[in-house]
Structure formats: C-alpha cells, structure tokens
C-alpha positions as a Markdown table, in Angstrom:
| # | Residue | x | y | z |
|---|---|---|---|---|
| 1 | Unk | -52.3 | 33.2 | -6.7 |
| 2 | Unk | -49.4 | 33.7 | -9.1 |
| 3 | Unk | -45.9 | 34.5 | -7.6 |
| 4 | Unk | -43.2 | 35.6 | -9.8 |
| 5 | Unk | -40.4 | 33.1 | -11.1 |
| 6 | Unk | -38.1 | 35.2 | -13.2 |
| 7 | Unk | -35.6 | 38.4 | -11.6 |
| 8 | Unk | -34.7 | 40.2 | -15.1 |
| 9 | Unk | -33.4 | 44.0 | -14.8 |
| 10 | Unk | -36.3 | 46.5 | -14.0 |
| 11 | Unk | -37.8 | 47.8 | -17.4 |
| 12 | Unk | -41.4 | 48.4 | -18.3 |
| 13 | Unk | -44.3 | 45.3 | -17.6 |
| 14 | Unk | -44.4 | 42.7 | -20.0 |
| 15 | Unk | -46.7 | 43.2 | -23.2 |
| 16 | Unk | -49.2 | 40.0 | -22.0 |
| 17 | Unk | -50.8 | 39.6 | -18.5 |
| 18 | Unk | -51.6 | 36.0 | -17.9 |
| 19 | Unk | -54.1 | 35.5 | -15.4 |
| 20 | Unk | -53.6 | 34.0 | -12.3 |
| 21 | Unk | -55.0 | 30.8 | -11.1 |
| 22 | Unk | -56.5 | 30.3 | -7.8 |
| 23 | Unk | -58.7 | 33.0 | -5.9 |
| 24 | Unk | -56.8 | 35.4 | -7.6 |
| 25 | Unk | -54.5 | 37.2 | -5.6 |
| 26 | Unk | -51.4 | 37.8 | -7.9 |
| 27 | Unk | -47.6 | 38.5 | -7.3 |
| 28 | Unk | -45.7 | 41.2 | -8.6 |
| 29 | Unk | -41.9 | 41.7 | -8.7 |
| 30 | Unk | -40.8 | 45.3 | -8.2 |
| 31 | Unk | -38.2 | 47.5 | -8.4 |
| 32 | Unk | -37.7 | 49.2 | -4.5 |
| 33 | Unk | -36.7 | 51.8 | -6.4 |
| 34 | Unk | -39.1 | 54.5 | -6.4 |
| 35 | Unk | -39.2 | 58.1 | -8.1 |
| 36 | Unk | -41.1 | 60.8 | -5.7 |
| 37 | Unk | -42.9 | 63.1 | -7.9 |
| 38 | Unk | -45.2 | 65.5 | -6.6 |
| 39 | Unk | -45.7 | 63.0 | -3.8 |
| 40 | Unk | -46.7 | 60.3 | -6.3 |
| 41 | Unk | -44.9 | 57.0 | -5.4 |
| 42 | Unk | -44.0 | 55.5 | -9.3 |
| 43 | Unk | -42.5 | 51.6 | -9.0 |
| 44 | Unk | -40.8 | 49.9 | -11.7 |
| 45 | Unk | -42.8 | 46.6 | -12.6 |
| 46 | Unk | -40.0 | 43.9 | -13.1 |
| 47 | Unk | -42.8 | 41.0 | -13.6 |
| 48 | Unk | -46.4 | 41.2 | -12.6 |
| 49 | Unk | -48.8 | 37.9 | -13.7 |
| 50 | Unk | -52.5 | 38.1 | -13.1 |
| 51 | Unk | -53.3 | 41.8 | -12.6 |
| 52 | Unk | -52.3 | 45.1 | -13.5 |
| 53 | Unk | -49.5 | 46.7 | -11.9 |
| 54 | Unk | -50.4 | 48.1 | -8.2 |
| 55 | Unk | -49.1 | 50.9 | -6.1 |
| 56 | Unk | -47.4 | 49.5 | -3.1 |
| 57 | Unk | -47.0 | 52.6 | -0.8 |
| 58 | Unk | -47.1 | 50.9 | 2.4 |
| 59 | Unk | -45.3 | 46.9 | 1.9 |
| 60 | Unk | -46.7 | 44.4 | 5.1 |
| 61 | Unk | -44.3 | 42.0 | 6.4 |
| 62 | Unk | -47.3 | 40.2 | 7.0 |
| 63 | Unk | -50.8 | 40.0 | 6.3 |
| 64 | Unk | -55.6 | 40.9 | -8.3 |
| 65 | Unk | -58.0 | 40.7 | -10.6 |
| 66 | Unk | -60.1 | 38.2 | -10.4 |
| 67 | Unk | -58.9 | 34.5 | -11.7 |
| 68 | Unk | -60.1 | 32.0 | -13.7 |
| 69 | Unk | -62.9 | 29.5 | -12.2 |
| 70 | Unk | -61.5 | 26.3 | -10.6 |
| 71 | Unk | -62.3 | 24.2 | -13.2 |
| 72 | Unk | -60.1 | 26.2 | -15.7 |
| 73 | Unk | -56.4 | 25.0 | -16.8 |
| 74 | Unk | -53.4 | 26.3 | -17.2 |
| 75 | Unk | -52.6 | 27.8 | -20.4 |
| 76 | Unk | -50.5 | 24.9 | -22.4 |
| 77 | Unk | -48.4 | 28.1 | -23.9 |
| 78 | Unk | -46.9 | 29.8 | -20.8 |
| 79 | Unk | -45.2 | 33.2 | -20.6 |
| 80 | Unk | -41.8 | 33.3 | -21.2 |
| 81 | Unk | -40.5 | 34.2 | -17.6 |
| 82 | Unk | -39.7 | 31.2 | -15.3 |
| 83 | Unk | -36.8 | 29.9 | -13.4 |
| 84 | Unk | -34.1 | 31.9 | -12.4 |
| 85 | Unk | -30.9 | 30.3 | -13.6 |
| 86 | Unk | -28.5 | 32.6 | -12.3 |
| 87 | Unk | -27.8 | 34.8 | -9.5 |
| 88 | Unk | -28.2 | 38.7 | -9.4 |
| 89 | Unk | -24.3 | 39.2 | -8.6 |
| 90 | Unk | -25.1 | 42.1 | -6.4 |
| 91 | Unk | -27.4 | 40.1 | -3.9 |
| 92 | Unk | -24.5 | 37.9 | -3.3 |
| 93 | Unk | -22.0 | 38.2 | -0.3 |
| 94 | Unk | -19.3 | 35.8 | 1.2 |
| 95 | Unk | -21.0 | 32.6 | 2.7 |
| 96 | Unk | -20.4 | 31.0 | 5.9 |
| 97 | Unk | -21.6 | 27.6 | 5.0 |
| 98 | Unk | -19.4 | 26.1 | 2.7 |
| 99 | Unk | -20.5 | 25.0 | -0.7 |
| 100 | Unk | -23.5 | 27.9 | -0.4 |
| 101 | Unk | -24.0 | 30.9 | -1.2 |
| 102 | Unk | -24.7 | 33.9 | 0.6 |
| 103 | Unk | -27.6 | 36.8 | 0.0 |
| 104 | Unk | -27.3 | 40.0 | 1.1 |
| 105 | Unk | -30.1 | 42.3 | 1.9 |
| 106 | Unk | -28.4 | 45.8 | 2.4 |
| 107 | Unk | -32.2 | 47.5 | 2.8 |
| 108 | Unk | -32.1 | 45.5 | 6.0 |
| 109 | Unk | -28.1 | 45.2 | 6.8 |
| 110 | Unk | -28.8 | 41.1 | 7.2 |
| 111 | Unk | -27.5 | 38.4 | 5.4 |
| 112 | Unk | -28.2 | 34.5 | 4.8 |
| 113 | Unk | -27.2 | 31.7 | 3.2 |
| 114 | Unk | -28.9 | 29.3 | 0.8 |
| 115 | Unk | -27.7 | 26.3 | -1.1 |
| 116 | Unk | -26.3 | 26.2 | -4.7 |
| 117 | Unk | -29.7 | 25.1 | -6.3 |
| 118 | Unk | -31.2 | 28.1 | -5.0 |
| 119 | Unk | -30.7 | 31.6 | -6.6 |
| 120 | Unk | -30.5 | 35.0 | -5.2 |
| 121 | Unk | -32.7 | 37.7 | -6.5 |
| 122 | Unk | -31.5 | 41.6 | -7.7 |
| 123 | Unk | -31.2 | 43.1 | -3.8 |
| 124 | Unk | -34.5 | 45.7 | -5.5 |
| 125 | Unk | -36.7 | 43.1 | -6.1 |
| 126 | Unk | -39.9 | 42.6 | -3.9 |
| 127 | Unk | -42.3 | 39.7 | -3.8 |
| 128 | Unk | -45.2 | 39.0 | -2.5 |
| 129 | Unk | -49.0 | 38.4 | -2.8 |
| 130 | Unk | -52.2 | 41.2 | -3.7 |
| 131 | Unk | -55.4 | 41.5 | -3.2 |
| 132 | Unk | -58.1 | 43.7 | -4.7 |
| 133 | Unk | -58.7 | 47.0 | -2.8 |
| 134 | Unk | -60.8 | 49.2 | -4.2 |
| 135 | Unk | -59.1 | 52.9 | -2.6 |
| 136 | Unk | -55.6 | 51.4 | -3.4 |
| 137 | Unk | -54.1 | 52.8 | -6.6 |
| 138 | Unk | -54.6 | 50.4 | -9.4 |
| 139 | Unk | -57.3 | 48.7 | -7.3 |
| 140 | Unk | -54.9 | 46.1 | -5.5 |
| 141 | Unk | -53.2 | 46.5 | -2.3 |
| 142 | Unk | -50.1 | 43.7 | -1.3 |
| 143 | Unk | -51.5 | 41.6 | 1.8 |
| 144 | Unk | -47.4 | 40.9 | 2.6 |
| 145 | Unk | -44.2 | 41.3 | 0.7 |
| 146 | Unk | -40.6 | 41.3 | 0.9 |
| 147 | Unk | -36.9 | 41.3 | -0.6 |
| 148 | Unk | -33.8 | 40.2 | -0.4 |
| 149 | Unk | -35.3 | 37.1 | -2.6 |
| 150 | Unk | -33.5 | 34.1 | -3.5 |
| 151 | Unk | -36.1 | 31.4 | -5.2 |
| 152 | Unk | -35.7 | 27.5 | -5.6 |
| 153 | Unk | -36.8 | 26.1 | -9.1 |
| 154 | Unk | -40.2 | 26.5 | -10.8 |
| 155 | Unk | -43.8 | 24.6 | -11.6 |
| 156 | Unk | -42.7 | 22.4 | -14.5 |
| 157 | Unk | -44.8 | 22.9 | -17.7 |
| 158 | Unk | -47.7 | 25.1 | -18.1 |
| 159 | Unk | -48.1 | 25.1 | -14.1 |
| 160 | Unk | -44.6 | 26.8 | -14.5 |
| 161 | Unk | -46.2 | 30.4 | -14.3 |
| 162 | Unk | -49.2 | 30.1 | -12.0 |
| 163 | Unk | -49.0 | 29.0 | -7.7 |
| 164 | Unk | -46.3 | 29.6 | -5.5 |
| 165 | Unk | -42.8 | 28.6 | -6.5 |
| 166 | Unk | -41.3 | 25.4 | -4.9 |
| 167 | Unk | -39.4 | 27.4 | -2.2 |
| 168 | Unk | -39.1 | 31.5 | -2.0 |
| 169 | Unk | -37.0 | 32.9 | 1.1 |
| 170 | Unk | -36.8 | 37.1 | 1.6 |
| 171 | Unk | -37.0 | 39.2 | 4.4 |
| 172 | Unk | -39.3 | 41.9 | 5.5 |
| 173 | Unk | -39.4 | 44.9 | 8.5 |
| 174 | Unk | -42.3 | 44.9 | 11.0 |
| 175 | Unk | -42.0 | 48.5 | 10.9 |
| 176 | Unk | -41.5 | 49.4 | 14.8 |
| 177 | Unk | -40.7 | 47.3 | 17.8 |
| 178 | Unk | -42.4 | 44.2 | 18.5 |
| 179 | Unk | -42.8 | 40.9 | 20.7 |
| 180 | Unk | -41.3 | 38.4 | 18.5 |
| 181 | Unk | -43.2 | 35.7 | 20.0 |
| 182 | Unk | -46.4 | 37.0 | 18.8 |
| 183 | Unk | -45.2 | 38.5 | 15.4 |
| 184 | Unk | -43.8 | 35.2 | 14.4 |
| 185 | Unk | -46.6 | 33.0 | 14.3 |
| 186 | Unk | -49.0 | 35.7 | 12.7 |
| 187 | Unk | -46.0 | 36.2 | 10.2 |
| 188 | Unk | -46.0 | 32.8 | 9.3 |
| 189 | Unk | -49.8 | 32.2 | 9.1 |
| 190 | Unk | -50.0 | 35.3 | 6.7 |
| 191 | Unk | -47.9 | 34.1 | 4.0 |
| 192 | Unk | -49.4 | 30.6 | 4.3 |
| 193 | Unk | -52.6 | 32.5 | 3.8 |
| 194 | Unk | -51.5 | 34.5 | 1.5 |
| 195 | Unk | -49.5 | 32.3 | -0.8 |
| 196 | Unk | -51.6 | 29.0 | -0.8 |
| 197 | Unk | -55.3 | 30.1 | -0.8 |
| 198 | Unk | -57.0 | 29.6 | -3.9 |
| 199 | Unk | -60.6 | 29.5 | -5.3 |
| 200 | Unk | -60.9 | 26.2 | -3.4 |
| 201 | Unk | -60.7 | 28.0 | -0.2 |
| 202 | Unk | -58.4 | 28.6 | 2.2 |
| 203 | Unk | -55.4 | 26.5 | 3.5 |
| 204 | Unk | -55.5 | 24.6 | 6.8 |
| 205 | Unk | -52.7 | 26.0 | 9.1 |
| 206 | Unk | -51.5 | 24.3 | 11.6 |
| 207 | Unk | -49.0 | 26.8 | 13.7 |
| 208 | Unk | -46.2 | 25.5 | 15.7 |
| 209 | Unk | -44.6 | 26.6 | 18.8 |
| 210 | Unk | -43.0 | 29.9 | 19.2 |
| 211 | Unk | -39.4 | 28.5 | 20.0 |
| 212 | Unk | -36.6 | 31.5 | 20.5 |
| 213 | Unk | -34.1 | 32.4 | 17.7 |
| 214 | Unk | -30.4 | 32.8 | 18.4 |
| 215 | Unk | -27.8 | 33.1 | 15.5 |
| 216 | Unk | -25.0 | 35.5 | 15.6 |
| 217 | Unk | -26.4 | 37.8 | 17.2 |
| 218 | Unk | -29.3 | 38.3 | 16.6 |
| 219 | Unk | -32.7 | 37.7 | 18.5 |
| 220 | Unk | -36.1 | 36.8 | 18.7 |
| 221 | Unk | -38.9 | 33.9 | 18.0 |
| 222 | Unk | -39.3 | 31.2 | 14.9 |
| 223 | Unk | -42.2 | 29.3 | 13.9 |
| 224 | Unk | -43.4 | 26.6 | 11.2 |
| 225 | Unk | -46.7 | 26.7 | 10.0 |
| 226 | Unk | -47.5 | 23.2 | 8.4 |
| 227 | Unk | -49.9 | 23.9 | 5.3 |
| 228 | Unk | -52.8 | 21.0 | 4.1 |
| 229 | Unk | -53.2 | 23.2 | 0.7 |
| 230 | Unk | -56.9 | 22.7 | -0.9 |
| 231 | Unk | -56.8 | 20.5 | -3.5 |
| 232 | Unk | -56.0 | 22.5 | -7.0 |
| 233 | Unk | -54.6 | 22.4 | -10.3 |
| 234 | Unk | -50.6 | 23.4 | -10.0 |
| 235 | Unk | -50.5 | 23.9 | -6.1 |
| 236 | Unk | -49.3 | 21.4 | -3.8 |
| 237 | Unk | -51.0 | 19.2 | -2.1 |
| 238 | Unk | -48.9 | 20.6 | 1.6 |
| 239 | Unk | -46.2 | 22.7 | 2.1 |
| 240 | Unk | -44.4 | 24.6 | 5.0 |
| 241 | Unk | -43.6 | 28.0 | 6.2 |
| 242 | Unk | -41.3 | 29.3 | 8.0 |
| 243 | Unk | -41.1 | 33.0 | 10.0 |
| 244 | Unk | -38.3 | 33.7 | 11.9 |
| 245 | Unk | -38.9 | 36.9 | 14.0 |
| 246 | Unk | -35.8 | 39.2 | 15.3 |
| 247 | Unk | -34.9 | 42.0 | 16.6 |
| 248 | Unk | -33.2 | 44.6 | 14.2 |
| 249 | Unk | -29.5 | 45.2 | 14.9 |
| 250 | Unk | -29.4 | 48.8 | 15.1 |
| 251 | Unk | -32.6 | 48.3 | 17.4 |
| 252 | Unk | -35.7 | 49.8 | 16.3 |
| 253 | Unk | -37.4 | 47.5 | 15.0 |
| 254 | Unk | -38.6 | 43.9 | 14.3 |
| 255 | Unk | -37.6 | 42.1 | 10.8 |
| 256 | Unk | -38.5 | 38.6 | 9.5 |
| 257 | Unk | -37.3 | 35.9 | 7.6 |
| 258 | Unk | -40.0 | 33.9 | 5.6 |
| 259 | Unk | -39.2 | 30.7 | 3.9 |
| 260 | Unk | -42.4 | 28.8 | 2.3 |
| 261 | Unk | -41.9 | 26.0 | 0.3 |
| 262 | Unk | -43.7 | 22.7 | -1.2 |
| 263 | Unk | -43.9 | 19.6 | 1.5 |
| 264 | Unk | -45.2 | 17.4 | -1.2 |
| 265 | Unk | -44.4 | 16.7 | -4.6 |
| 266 | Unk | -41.0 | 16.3 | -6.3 |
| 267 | Unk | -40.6 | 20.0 | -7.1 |
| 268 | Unk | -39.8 | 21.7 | -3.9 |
| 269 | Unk | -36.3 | 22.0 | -2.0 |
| 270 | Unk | -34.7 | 19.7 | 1.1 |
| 271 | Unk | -36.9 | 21.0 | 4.1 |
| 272 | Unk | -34.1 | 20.2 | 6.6 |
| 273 | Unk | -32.0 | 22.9 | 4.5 |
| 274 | Unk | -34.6 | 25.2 | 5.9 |
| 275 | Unk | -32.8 | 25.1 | 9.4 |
| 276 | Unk | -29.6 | 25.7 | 8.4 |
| 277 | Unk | -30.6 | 28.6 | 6.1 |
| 278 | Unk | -32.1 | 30.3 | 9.2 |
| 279 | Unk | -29.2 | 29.3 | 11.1 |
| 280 | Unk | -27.1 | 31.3 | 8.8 |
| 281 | Unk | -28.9 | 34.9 | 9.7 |
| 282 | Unk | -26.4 | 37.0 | 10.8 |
| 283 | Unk | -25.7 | 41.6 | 10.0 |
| 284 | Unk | -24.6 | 42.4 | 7.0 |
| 285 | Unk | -20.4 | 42.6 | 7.5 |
C-alpha cells in the first residue's frame, strides 16, 4: 500500500509508476474536480504510485496492481514526489489554537486545526487506498478515501515513497444519516485495514470504545483503533487511528474525521496532538 506524499497542482500522471509495496493496494491523489462528458466521470490524477489511474465514481468514507513479493526492497532511487513542505494557501483558514494552523474543507463546510509541522493539502485533493475490482474502470475501485488533507512528514530514504505516511488527517461524508456510534468504529477499522495491510497479512485491530464527540457544535461518536502492523519493510511496527463520527451541520448526513498515524518509530507526529486536532472541529465560518 502506497499513499501519496506530495500535493503538486493537478496536471497529467507522472511519466513512471513505481510499484507499491505491500499487498498492493495503492493510493492515488485526485483532483475532485471532475468533467461530465456524455456521463463519463474523467478525474485529474495529481499523484498515483503502484497502479494505474482508477475511476472513483462512488468515494467510501470507509471500507492496485499487484505489488512486489515480501521479500522485495524498496527501490534505492525513489520518485521524485515526497514531503509536502508547504501549505496549499487555499486549504488554509484562521486557526483557533494558537501557534497552528487551520484547514478548511469547504466540500464539507468544516474546519480543523493541525500543528505547524503538519501541512495542509490543495482543498481538491483526495486520498485514500484501492483495491483491484475487476468491473470498476481501470480495474481498481477505492476501499475509503477522503479530502480536506493535511499530511505530517514522510518515510525517510527509499521507504519515502512506499507505506502510509507518518500521520494523514482528511475528512469524508457517510453519504446519508447514520448512528455515529456504530459508523465510528467501522470507520476507524477500515482505514486501519486499509492503510496498514500488506503482503504479510492483515493488521491486528484492537477497537476502542465508542466515547461521544462534542466540539463546537458539532455531534456524534469517536474511536481509536490501536494497530500491531505485520512486520514489513517500510511500515511501522504499530500505529493508531482515529475516526471521529458527526453529524453534518446542515443535517443530512454523517461526516468523519480520520487521523492515522505511526505509534512506533521516530517518524510519526505527537499522538496527544491527535486530541486537540479533533478538539478543534468546528463549521466552516
């Protein structure tokens, strides 16, 4: 699994795929905006590693080719398309922590904070995690996604391109009302899923408590998955996710925050930050 590291300006697919390590599943970074043509959805590929670009007609909240065997290594000459080192100046909005930053997510009308080490994505960009599907377009079908990214360092040297990031935050829409104490915790088990399975097998996921959310507003459940990641070459050995569950403002529906990020290792962000990040949810003024 191969998530994206890098938010340059939509423009066509890079001109070499690297493929992913892991069971495969690869990440693509998309433009949401989409051209209707003879009821053909076309997406802008901003960054797509591991697989070729994919039709995402229908993006899960929740729930690629095929990689490398285990016992291959990451190529000592990674693609040039890493850390973000500056924020997309449209994702960002006035903060209400001071010393961070805030993102804005105007697809959803929500906001968050993060801290200064992290960096806010272009508000178009989508992440998230594939897997092949044989009757989706392209072959793969995204198994969860969102936007409104912001993204906390990088895998250092030729791991720099391959697993999940240290710590990726975004926020996607259930799609119609829901109980938040049951979306939650199958939100959070998704992306674990999702982002820290590889050809090892599948992460051990330990689910927390659905505790109820209240920050400015709005509504609903959180939970923290705790992640014992299988043993493999760039992924960490454990690492944490968090799914906050609420209730849309203008009613509706059900969105959710997802933070998942290393709990190992020297690479990934403060964990505690990850409370006051969530803490920070609030509408979009």
């Amino acid at each position: 699994m191969t998530p994206p590291h890098s938010f340059p300006p939509p423009g066509p697919p890079p001109a070499s795929y690297r493929q992913g390590q892991g069971r495969g599943v690869a990440a693509a970074v998309l433009s949401v905006a989409a051209v209707l043509v003879v009821g053909i959805v076309v997406l802008t590929v901003v960054m797509l590693r591991g697989a070729l670009p994919s039709g995402l007609a229908d993006l899960p909240g929740a729930g690629g080719a095929p990689a490398p065997s285990a016992s291959a290594s990451p190529s000592p000459t990674p693609v040039e398309l890493s850390t973000p080192t500056a924020d997309a100046p449209e994702a960002l909005t006035d903060a209400t922590v001071a010393n961070w930053k805030g993102v804005a997510v105007p697809d959803y009308g929500i906001a968050y904070d993060v801290p200064q080490a992290w960096f806010a994505a272009d508000p178009g960009v989508i992440t998230g995690f594939e897997e092949p599907d044989p009757d989706a377009p392209f072959g793969y079908s995204p198994t969860v996604a969102m936007s409104g990214v912001a993204e906390f360092g990088a895998r250092q040297g030729p791991c720099h391109t391959y697993p999940p990031g240290p710590g990726t935050s975004g926020i996607s829409g259930e799609g119609e009302p829901a109980d938040t104490a049951q979306t939650a915790p199958r939100v959070a088990e998704a992306w674990a899923v999702a982002a820290y399975g590889n050809d090892n097998g599948d992460p051990e996921v330990s689910l927390g408590e659905a505790v109820p959310f209240a920050a400015n507003g709005l509504t609903g459940h959180q939970v923290t998955a705790t992640v014992k990641v299988p043993e493999f070459e760039c992924y960490p050995g454990e690492a944490q996710v968090r799914a906050v569950s609420f209730a849309a403002p203008q009613g509706g529906d059900v969105y959710h925050f997802v933070v998942y990020a290393d709990a190992s290792g020297d690479e990934g962000p403060n964990l505690a930050d990850v409370d006051t990040m969530v803490s920070t949810l609030r509408p979009l003024a």
